[in-house]
C-alpha positions in Angstrom: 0.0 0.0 0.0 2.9 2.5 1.0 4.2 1.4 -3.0 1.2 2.3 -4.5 0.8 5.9 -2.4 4.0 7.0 -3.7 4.1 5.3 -7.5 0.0 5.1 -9.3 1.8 2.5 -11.4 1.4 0.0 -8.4 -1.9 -1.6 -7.7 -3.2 -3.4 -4.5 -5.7 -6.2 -3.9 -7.0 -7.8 -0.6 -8.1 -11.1 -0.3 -9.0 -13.2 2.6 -6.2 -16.1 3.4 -6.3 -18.8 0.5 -3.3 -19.5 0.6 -0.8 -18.9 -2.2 -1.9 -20.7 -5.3 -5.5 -18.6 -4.7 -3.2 -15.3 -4.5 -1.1 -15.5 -7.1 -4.3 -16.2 -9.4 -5.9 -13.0 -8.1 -2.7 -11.6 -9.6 -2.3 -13.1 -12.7 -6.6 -12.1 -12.9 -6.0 -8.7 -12.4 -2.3 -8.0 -14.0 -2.7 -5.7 -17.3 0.6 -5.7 -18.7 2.8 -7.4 -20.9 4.4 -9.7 -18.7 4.5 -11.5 -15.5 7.0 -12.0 -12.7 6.6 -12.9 -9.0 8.0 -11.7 -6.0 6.9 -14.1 -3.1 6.5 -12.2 0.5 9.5 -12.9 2.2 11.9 -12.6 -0.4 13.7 -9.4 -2.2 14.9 -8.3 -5.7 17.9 -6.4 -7.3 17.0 -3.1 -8.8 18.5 -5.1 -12.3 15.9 -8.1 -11.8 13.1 -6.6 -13.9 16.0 -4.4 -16.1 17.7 -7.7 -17.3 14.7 -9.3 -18.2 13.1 -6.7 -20.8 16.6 -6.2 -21.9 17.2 -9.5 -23.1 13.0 -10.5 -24.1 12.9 -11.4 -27.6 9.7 -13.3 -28.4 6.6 -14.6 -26.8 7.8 -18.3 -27.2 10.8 -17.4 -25.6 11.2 -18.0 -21.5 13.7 -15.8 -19.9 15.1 -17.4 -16.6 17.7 -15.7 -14.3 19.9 -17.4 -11.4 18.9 -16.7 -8.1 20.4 -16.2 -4.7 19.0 -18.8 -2.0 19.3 -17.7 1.8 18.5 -21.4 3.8 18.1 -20.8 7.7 19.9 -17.4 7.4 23.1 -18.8 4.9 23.7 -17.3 1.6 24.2 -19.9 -1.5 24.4 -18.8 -4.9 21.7 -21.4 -6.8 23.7 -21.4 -10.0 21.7 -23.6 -12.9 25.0 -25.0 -14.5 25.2 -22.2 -17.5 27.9 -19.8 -16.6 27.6 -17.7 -20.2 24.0 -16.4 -21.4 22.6 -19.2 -23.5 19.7 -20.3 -25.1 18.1 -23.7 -25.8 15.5 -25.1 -28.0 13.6 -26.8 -25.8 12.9 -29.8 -28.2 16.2 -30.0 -29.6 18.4 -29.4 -26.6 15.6 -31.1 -24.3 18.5 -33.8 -23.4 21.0 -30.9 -22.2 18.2 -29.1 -20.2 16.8 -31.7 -18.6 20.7 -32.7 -17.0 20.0 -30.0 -14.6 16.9 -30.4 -12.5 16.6 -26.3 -11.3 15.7 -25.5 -15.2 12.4 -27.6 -14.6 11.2 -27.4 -11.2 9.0 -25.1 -10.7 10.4 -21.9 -9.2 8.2 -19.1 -11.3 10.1 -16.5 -8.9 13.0 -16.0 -11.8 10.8 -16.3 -15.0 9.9 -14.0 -16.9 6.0 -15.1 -18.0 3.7 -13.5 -21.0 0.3 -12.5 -19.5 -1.3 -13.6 -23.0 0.2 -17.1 -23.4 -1.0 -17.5 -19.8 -4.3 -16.5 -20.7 -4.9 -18.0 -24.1 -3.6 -21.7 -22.9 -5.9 -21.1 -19.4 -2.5 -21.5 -17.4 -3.4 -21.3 -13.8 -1.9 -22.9 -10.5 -3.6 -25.3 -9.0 -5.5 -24.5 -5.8 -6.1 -27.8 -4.5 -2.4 -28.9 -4.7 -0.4 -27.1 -1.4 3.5 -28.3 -2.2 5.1 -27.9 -5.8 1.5 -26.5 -7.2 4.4 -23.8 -8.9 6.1 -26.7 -10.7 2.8 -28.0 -12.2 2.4 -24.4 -13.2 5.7 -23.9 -14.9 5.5 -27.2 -16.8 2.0 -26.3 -18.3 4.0 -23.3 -19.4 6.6 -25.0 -21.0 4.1 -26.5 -23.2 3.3 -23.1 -24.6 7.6 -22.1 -25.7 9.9 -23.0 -28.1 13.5 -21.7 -26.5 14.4 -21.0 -23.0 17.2 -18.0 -22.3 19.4 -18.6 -19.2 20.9 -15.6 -17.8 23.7 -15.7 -15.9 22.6 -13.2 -13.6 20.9 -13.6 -10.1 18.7 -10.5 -9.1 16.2 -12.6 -7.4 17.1 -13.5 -3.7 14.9 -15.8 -2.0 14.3 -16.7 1.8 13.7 -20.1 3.0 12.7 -20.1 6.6 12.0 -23.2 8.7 8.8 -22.0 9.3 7.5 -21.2 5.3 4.9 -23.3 3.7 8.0 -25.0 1.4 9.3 -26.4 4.7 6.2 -28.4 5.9 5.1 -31.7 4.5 1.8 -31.4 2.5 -1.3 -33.8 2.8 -1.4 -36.8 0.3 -4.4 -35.6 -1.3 -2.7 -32.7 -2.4 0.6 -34.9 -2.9 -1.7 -36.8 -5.4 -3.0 -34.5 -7.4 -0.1 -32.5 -7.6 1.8 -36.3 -9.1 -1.2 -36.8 -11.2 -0.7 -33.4 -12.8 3.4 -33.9 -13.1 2.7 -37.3 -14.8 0.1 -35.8 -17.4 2.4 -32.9 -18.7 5.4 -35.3 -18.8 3.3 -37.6 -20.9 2.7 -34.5 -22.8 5.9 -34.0 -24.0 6.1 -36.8 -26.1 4.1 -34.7 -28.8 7.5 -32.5 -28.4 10.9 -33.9 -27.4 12.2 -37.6 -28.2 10.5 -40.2 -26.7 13.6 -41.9 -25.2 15.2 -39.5 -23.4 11.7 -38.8 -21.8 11.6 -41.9 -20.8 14.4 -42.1 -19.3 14.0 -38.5 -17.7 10.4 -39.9 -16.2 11.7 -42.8 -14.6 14.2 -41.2 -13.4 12.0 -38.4 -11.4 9.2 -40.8 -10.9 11.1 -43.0 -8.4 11.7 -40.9 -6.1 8.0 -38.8 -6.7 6.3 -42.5 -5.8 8.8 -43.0 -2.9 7.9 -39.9 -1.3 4.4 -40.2 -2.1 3.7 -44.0 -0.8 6.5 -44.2 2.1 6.7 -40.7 3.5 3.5 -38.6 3.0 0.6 -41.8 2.8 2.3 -43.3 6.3 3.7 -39.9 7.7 -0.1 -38.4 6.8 -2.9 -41.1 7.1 -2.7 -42.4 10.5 -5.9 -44.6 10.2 -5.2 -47.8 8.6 -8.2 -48.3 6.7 -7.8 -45.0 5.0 -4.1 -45.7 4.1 -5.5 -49.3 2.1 -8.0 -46.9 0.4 -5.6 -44.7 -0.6 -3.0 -47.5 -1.4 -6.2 -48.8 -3.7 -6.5 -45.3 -5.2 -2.7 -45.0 -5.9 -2.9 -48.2 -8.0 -6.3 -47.0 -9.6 -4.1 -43.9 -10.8 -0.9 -45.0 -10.8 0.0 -48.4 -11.3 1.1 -48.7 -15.0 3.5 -45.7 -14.1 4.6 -47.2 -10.7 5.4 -50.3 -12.9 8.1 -48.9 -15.0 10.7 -47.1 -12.5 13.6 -49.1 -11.0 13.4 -50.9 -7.8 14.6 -52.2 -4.7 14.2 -55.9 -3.8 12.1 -54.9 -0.7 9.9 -52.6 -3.5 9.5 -54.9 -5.8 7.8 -57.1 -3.3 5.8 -54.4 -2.4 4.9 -54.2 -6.2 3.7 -57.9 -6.1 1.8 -57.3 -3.3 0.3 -53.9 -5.6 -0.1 -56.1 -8.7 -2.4 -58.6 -6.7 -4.5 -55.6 -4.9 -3.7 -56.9 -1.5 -3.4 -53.6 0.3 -3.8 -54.3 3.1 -1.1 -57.4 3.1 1.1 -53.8 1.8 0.0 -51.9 4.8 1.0 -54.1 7.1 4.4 -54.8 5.2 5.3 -51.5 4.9 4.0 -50.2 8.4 6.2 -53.3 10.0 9.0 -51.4 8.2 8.8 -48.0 10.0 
């Protein structure tokens, strides 16, 4: 409010507590310019951060990304994506280099530099029933939308990770769900786009450790009521199972998977609860 007293440019909008997907929807609702960035609460910018970015735009189908500076628990670490010149990639032709590191993909949107349009002409909006990693379902439904991605190697953005934020809490497995439900679909999606193989491999890859944390962390750190983890265990395999099928694993998983294959949850339940 102090911002927009002093500068007319600046607009501000209350909204009751909906937490941050429902907020940053507002925002994107009411924005009228060009472009998009976000600045979450308890972070800061560089005077440069929004300088750099219209300096280097070049097209609509072009997503600009800049480093940023992370502060964990009060220490300073410079988050540097692996690109130490300013590049760009094609994102279907250098999808194999881009995909080697993981920060290019997950789903900060704090250091992109979005087009309001392409947001509103594909519908792109983050997911309000998904509470952890709802930005990197956002960002990959983006990524649909572009055909090159600019790394600059600048990092204007710095942003605070407190014990206390929302990033530092476990979210509920119905949220956990949807928000693997929705990574799996635009994966899958990008088989229209980049080659098959390397997705594949790329999928597996992130999938094992999505379904770990999903099945032996949030369903048992979660659901304390065994006949609601055997329902969920069923509705993992409902959704799931053909994807669960395909990633690597351990002997003690792959029992697990027999035990999956022939729907006896609660034979699972008691296997894996004996395990914790």
């Amino acid at each position: 409010m102090i911002l927009q007293k002093k500068d007319k440019r600046f607009n501000y909008f209350y909204k009751e507590n909906g937490g941050v997907s429902s907020a940053r929807n507002l925002g994107l609702e009411k924005a009228t310019g060009k472009f998009i960035v976000f600045v979450d609460s308890d972070d800061w910018v560089e005077e440069n951060y929004l300088k750099d970015f219209v300096d280097n735009y070049k097209n609509d189908t072009t997503l600009i990304i800049q480093d940023l500076t992370k502060e964990i628990n009060g220490q300073i670490k410079i988050n540097r994506l692996g690109f130490f010149v300013n590049k760009e990639y094609n994102f279907i032709n250098d999808f194999e280099e881009i995909i080697k590191n993981s920060h290019i993909l997950e789903g900060f949107p704090v250091n992109k530099f979005f087009v309001k349009d392409t947001i509103t002409e594909n519908k792109i909006k983050f997911k309000e029933n998904i509470t952890h990693k709802e930005d990197e379902i956002f960002c990959l439904e983006y990524y649909k939308t572009i055909s090159n991605i600019k790394i600059l190697n600048v990092s204007n953005y710095h942003y605070v990770n407190r014990e206390n934020s929302a990033t530092s809490s476990h979210p509920s497995f119905e949220s956990e769900f949807e928000y693997l439900k929705n990574y799996i679909l635009n994966i899958d999606f990008m088989r229209l786009r980049v080659d098959e193989t390397t997705l594949l491999i790329f999928k597996k890859d992130q999938l094992k450790f999505k379904f770990n944390y999903l099945i032996y962390n949030i369903l048992y750190l979660k659901v304390k009521d065994r006949a609601n983890r055997v329902l969920n265990l069923k509705k993992i395999y409902d959704e799931f199972i053909s994807n669960y099928e395909m990633i690597n694993k351990t002997f003690i998983q792959k029992v697990d998977f027999f035990l999956f294959r022939f729907k006896l949850f609660y034979i699972l339940d008691a296997f894996i609860k004996l395990r914790k």
